[in-house]
N, CA, C and O atoms as a GROMACS GRO file, in nm:
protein
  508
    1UNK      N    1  -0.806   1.143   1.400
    1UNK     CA    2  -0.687   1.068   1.367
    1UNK      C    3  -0.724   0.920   1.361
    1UNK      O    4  -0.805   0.865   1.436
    2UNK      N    5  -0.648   0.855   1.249
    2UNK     CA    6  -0.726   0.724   1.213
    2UNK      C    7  -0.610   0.628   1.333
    2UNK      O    8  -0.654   0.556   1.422
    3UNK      N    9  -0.450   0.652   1.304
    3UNK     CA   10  -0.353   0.585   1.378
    3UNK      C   11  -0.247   0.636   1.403
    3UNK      O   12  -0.176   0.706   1.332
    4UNK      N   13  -0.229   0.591   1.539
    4UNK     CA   14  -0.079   0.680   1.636
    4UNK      C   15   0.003   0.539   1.623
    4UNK      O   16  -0.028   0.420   1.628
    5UNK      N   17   0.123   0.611   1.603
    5UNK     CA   18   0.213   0.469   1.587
    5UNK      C   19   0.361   0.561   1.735
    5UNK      O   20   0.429   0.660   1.761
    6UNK      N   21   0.321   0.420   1.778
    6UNK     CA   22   0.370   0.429   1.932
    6UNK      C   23   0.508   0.393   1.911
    6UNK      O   24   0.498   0.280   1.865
    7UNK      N   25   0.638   0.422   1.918
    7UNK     CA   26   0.761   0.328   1.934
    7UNK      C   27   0.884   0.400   2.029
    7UNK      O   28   0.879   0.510   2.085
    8UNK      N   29   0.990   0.308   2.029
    8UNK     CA   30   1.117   0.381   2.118
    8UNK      C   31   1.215   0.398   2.041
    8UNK      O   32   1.238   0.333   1.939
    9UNK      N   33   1.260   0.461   2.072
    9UNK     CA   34   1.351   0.554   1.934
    9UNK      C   35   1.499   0.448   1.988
    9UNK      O   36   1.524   0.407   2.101
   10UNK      N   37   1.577   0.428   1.861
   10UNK     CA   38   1.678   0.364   1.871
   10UNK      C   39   1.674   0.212   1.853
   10UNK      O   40   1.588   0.134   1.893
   11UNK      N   41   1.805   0.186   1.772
   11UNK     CA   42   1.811   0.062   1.802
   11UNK      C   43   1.705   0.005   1.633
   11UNK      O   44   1.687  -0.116   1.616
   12UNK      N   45   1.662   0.080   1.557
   12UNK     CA   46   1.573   0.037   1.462
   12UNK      C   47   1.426   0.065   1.438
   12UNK      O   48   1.353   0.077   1.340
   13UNK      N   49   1.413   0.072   1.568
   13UNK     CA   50   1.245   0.095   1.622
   13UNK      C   51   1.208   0.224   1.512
   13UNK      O   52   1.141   0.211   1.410
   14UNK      N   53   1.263   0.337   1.554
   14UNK     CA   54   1.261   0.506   1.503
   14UNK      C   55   1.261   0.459   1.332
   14UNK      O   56   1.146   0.458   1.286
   15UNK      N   57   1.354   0.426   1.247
   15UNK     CA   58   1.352   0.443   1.088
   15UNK      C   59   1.183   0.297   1.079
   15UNK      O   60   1.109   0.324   0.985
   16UNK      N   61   1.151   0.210   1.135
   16UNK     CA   62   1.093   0.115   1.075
   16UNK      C   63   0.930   0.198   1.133
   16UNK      O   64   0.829   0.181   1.066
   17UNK      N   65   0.928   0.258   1.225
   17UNK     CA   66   0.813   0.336   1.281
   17UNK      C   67   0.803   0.433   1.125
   17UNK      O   68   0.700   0.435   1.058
   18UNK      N   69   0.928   0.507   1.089
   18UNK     CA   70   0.889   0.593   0.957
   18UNK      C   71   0.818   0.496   0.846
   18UNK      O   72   0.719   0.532   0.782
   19UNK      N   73   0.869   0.392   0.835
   19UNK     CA   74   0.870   0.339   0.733
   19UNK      C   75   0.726   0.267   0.695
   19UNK      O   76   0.683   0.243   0.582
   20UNK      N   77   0.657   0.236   0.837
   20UNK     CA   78   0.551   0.220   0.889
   20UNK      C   79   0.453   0.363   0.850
   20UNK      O   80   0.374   0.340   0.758
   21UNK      N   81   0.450   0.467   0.890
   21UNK     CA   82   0.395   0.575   0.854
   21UNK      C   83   0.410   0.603   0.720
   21UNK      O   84   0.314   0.637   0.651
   22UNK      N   85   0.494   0.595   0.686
   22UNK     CA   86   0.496   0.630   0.525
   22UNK      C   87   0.427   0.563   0.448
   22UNK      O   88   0.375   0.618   0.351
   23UNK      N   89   0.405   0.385   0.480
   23UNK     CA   90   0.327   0.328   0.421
   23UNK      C   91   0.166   0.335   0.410
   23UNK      O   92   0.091   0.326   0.312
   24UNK      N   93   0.140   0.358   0.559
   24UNK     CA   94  -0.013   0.430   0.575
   24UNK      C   95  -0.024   0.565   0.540
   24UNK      O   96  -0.109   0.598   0.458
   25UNK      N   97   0.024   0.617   0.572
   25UNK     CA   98  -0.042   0.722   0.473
   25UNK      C   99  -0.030   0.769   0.372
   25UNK      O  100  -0.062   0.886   0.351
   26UNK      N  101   0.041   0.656   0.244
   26UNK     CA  102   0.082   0.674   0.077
   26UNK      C  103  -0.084   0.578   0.095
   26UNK      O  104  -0.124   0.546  -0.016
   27UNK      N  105  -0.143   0.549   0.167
   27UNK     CA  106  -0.291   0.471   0.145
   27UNK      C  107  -0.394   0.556   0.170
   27UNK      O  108  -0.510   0.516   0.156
   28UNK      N  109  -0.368   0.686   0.212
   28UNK     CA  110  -0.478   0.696   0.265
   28UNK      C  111  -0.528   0.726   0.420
   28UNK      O  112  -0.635   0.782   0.444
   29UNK      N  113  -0.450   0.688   0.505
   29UNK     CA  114  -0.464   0.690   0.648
   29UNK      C  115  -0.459   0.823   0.707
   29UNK      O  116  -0.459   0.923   0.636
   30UNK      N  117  -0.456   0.826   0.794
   30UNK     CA  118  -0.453   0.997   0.897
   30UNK      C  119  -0.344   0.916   1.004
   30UNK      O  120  -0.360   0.803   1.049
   31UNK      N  121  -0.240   1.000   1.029
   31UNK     CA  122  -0.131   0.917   1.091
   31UNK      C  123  -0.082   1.007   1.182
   31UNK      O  124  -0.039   1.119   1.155
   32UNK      N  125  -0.092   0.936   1.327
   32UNK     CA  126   0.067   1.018   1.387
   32UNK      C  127   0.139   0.982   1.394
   32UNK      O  128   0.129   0.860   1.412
   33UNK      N  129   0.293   1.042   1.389
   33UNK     CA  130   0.408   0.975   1.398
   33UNK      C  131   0.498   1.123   1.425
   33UNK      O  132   0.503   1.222   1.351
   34UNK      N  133   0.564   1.103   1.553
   34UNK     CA  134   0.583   1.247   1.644
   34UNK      C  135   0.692   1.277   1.512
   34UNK      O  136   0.694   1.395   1.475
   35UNK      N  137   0.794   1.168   1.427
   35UNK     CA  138   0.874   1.234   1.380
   35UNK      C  139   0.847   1.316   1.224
   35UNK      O  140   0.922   1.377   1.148
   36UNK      N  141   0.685   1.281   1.221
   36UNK     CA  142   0.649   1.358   1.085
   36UNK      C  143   0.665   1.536   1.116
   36UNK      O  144   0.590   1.603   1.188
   37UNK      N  145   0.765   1.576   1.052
   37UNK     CA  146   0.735   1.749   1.060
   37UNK      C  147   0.553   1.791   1.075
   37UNK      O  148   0.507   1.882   1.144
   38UNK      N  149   0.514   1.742   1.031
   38UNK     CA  150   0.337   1.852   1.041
   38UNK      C  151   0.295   1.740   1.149
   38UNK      O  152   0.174   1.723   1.169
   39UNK      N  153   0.363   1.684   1.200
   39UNK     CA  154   0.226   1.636   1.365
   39UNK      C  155   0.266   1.720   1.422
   39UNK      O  156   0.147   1.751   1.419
   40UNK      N  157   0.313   1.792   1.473
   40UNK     CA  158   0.342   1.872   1.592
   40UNK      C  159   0.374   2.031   1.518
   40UNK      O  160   0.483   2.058   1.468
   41UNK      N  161   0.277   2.110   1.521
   41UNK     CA  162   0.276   2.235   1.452
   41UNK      C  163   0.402   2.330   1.581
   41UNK      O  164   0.381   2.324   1.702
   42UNK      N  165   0.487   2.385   1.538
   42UNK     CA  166   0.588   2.477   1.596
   42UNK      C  167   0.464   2.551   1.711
   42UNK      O  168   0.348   2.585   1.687
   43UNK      N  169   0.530   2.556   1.817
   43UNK     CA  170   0.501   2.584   1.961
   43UNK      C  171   0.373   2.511   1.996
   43UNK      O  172   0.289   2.577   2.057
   44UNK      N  173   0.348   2.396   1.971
   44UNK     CA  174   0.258   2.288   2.026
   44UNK      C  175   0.328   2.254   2.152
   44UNK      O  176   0.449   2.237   2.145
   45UNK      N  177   0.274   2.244   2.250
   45UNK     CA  178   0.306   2.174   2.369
   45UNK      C  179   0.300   2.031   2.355
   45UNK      O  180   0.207   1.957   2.322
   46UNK      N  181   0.402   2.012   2.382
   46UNK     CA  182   0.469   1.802   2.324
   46UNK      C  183   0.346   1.764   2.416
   46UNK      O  184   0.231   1.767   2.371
   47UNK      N  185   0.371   1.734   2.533
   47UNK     CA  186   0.270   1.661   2.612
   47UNK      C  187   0.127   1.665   2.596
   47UNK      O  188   0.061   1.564   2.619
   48UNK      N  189   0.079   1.758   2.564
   48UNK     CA  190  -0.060   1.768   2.544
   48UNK      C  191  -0.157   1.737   2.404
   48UNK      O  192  -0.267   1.690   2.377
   49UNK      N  193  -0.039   1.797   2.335
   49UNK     CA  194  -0.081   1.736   2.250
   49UNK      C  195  -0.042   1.557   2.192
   49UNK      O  196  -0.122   1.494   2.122
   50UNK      N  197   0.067   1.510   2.230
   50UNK     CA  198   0.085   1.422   2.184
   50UNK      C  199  -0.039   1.366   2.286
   50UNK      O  200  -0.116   1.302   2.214
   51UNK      N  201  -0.075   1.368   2.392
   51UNK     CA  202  -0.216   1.305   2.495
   51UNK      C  203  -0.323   1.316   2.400
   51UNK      O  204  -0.398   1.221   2.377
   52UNK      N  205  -0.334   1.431   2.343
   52UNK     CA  206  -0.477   1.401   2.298
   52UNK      C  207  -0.467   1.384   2.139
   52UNK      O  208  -0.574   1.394   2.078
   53UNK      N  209  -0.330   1.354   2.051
   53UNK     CA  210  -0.337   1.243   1.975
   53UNK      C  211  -0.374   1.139   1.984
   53UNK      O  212  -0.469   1.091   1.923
   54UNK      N  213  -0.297   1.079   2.070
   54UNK     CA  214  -0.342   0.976   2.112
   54UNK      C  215  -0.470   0.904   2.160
   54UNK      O  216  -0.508   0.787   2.148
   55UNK      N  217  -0.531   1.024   2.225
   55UNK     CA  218  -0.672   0.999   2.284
   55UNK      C  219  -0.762   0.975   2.134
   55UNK      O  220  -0.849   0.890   2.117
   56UNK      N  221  -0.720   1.064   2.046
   56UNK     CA  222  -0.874   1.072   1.919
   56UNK      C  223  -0.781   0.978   1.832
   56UNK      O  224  -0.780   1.039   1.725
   57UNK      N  225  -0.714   0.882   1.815
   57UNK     CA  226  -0.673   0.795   1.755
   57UNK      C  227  -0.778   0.635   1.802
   57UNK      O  228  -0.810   0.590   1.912
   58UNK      N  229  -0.807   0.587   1.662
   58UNK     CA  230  -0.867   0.443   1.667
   58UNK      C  231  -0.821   0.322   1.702
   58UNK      O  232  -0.853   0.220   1.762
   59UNK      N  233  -0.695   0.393   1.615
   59UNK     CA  234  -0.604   0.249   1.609
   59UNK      C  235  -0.457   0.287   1.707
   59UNK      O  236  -0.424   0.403   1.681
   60UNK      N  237  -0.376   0.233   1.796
   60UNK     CA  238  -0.239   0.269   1.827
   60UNK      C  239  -0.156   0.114   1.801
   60UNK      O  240  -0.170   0.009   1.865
   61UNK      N  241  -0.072   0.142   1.688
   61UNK     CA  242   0.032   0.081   1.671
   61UNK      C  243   0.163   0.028   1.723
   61UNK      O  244   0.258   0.065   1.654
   62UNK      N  245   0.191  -0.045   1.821
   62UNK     CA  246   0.317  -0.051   1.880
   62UNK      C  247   0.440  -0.085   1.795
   62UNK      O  248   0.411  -0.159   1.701
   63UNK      N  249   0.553  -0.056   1.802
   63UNK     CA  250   0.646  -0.063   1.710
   63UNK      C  251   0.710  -0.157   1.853
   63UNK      O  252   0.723  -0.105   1.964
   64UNK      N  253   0.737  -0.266   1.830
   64UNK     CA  254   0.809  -0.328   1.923
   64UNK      C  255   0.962  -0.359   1.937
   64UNK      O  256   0.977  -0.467   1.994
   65UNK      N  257   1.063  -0.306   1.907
   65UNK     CA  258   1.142  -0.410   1.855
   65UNK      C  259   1.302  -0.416   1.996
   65UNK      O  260   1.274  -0.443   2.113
   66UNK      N  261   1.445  -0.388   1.956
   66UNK     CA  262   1.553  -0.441   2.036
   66UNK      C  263   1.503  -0.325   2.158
   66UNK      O  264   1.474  -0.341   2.276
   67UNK      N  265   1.508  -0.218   2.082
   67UNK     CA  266   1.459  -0.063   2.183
   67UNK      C  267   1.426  -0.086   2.310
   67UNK      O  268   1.490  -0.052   2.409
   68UNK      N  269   1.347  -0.132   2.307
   68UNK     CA  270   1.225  -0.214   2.437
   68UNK      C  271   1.307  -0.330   2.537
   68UNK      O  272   1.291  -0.357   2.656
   69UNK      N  273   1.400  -0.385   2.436
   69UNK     CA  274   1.511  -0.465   2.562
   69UNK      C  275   1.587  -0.352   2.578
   69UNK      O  276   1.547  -0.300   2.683
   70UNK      N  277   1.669  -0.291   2.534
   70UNK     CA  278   1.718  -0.212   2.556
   70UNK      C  279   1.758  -0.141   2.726
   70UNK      O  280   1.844  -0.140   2.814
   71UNK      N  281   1.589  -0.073   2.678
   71UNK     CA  282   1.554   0.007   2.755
   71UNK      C  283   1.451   0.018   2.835
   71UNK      O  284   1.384   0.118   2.861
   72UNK      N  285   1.434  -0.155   2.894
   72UNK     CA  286   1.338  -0.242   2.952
   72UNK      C  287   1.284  -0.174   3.075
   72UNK      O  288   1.172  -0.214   3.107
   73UNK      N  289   1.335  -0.083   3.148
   73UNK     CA  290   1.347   0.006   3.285
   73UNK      C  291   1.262   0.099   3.278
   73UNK      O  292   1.194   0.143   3.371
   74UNK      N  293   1.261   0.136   3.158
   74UNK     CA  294   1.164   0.258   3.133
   74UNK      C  295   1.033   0.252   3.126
   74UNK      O  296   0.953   0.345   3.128
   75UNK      N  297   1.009   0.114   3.116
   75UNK     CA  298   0.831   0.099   3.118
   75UNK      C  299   0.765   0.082   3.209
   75UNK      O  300   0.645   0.057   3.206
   76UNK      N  301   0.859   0.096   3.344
   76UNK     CA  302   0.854   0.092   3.460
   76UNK      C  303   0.842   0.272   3.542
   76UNK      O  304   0.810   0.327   3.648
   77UNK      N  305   0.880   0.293   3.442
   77UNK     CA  306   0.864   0.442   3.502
   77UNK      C  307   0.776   0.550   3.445
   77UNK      O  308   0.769   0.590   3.329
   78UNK      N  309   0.682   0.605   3.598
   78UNK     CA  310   0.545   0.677   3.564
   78UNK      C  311   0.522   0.795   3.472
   78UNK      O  312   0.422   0.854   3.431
   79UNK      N  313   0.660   0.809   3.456
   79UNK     CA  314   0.691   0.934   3.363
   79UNK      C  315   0.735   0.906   3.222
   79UNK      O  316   0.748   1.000   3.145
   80UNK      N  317   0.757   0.786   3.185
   80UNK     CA  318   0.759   0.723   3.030
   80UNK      C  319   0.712   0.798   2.938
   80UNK      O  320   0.635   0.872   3.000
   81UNK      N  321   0.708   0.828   2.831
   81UNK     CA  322   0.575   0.841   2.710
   81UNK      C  323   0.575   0.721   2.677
   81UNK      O  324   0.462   0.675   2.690
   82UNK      N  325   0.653   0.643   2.637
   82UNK     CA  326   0.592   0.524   2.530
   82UNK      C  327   0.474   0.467   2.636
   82UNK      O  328   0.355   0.454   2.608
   83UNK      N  329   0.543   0.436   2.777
   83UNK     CA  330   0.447   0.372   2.872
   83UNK      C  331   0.313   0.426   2.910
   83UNK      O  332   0.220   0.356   2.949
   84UNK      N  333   0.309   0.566   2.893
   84UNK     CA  334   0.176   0.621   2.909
   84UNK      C  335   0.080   0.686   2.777
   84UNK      O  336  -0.020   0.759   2.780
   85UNK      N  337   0.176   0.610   2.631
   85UNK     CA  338   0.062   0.604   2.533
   85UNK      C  339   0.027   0.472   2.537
   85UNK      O  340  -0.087   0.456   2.494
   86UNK      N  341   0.082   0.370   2.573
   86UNK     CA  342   0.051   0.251   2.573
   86UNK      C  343  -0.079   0.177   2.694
   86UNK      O  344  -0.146   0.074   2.691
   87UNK      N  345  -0.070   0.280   2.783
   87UNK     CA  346  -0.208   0.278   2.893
   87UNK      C  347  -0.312   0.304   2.794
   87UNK      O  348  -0.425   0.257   2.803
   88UNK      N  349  -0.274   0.372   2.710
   88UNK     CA  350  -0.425   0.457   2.610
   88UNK      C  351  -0.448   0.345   2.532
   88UNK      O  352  -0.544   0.352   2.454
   89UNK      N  353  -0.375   0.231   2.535
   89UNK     CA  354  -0.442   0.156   2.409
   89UNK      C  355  -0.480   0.059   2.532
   89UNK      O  356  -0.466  -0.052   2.480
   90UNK      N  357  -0.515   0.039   2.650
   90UNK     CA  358  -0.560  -0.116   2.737
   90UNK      C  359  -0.697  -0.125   2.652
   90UNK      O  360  -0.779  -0.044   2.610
   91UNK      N  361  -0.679  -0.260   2.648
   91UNK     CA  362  -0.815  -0.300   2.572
   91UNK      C  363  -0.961  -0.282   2.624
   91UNK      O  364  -1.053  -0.323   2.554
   92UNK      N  365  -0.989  -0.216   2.754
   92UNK     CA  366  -1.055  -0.148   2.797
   92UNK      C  367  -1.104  -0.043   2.803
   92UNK      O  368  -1.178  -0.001   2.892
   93UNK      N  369  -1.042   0.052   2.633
   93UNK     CA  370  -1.082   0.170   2.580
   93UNK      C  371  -1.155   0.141   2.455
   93UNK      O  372  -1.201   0.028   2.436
   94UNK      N  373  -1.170   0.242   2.360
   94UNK     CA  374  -1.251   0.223   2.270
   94UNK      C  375  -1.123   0.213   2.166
   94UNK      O  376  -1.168   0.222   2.052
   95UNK      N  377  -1.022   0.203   2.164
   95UNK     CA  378  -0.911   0.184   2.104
   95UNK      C  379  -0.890   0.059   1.986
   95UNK      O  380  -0.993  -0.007   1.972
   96UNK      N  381  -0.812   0.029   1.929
   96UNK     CA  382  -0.738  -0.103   1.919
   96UNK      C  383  -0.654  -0.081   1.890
   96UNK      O  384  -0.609   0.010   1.820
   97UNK      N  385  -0.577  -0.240   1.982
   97UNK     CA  386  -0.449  -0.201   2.014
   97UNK      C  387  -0.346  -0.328   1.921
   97UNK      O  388  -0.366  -0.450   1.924
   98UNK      N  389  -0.233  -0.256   1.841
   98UNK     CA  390  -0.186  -0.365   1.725
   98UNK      C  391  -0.054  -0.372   1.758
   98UNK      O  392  -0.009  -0.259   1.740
   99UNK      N  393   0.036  -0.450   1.799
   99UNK     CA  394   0.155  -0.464   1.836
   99UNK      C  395   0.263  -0.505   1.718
   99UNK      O  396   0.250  -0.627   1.711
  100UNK      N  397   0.336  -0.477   1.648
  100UNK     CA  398   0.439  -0.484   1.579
  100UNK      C  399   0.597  -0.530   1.605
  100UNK      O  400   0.686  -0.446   1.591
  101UNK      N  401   0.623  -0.648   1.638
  101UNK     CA  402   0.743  -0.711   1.651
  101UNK      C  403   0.800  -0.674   1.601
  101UNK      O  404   0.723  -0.634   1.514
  102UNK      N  405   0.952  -0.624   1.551
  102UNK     CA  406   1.025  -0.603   1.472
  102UNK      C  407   1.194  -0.668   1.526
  102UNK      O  408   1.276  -0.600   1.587
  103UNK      N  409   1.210  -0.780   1.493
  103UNK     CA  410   1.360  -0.808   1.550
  103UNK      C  411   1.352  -0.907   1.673
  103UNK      O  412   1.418  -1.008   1.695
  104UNK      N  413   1.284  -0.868   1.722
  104UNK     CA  414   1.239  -0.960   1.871
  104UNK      C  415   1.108  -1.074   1.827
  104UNK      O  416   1.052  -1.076   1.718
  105UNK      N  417   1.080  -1.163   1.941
  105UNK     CA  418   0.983  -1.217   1.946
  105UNK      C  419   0.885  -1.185   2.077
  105UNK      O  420   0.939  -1.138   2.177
  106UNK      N  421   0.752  -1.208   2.077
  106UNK     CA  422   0.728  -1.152   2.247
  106UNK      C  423   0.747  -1.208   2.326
  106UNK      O  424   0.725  -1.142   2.428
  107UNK      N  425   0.804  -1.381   2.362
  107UNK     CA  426   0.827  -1.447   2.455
  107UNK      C  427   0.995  -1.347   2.521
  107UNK      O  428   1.023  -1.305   2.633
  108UNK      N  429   1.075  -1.340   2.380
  108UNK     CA  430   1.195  -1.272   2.426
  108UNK      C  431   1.151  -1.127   2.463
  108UNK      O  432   1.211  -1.089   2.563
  109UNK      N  433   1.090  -1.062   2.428
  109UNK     CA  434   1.052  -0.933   2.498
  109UNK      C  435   0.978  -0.913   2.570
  109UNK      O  436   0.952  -0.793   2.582
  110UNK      N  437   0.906  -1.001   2.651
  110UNK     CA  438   0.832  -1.016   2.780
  110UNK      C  439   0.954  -1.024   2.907
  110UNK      O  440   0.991  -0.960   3.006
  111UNK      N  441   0.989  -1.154   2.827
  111UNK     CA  442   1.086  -1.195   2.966
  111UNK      C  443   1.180  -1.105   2.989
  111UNK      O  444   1.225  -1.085   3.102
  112UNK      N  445   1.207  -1.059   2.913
  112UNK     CA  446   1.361  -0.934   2.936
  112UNK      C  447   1.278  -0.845   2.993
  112UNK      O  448   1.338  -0.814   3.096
  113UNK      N  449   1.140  -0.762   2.990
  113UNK     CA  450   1.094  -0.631   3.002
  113UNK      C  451   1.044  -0.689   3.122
  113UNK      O  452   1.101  -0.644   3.222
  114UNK      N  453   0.945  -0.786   3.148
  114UNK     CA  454   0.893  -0.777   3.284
  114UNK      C  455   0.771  -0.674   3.270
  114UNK      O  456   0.755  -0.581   3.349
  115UNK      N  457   0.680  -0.702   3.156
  115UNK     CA  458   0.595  -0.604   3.213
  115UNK      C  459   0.499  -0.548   3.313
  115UNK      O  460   0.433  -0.621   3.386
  116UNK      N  461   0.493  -0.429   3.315
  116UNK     CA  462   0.400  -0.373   3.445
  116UNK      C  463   0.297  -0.412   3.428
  116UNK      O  464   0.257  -0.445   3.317
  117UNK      N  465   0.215  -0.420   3.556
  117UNK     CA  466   0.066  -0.462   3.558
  117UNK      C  467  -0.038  -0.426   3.452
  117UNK      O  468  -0.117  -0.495   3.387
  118UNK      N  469  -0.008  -0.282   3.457
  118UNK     CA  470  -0.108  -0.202   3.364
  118UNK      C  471  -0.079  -0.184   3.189
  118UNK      O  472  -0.132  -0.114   3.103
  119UNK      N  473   0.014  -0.267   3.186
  119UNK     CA  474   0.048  -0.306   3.045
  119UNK      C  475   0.063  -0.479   2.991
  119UNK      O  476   0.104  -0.523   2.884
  120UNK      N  477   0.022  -0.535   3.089
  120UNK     CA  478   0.044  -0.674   3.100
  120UNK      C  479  -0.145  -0.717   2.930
  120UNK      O  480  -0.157  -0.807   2.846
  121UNK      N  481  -0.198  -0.647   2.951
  121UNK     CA  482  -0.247  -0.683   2.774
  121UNK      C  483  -0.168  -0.700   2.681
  121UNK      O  484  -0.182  -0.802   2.613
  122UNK      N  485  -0.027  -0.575   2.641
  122UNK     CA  486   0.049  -0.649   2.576
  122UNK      C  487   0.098  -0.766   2.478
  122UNK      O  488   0.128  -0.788   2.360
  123UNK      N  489   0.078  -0.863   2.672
  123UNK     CA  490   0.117  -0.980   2.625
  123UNK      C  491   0.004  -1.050   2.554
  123UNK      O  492   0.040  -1.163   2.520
  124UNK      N  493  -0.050  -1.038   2.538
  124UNK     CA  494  -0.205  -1.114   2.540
  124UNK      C  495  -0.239  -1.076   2.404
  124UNK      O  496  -0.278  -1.177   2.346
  125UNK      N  497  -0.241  -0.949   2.308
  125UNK     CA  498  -0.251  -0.922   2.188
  125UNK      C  499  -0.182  -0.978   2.084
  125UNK      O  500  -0.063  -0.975   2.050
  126UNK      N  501  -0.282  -1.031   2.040
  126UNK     CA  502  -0.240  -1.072   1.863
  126UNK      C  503  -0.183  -1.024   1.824
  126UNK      O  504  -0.184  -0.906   1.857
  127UNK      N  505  -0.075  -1.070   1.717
  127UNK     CA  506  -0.016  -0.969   1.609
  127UNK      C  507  -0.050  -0.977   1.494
  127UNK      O  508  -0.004  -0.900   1.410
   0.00000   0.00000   0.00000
């Protein structure tokens, strides 16, 4: 898999994440995106496989946008997905990790989210 595109559903995040996938792969790309019908073949186990999408992916895409204020609480909790595909991209993997604003800025979506330690790269990535 060339790129996992990471986002939180609602709020905009979900149609601009499609819109995002659709564009990579009318190019060419190898894409996940949980809401494409063929990533997840009928009786795939969500968790495992979405883990080891994620794992054989190069690139992970963050879709950033209101979602994330939203639902600022959740990245706080050990049981997240967005929060525990987003461990898979610390810049301390063989990863890269591309963050996508959409609606927000990151000064405003830092300060509202408070991020956790182990996501605090985040802040620190280019867009």
């Amino acid at each position: 898999m060339d790129i996992f595109i990471s986002y939180r559903r609602g709020e905009g995040d979900s149609p601009n994440a499609g819109r995002i996938f659709d564009f990579l792969q009318s190019h060419g790309y190898s894409v996940f995106y949980d809401q494409d019908e063929n990533s997840l073949p009928t009786g795939a186990q969500f968790p495992q496989t979405l883990l080891q999408e994620v794992e054989s992916s190069r690139i992970i895409l963050a879709v950033l946008g209101k979602s994330w204020i939203f639902q600022k609480e959740r990245l706080h909790e050990p049981k997240d997905w967005v929060r525990a595909e987003l461990q898979r991209a610390n810049p301390l993997t063989e990863r890269h990790f591309i963050p996508i604003y959409l609606g927000t800025r990151p000064t405003e979506l830092y300060s509202a989210c408070g991020l956790p330690e182990d996501l605090a790269f985040i802040a620190t990535a280019n867009s």
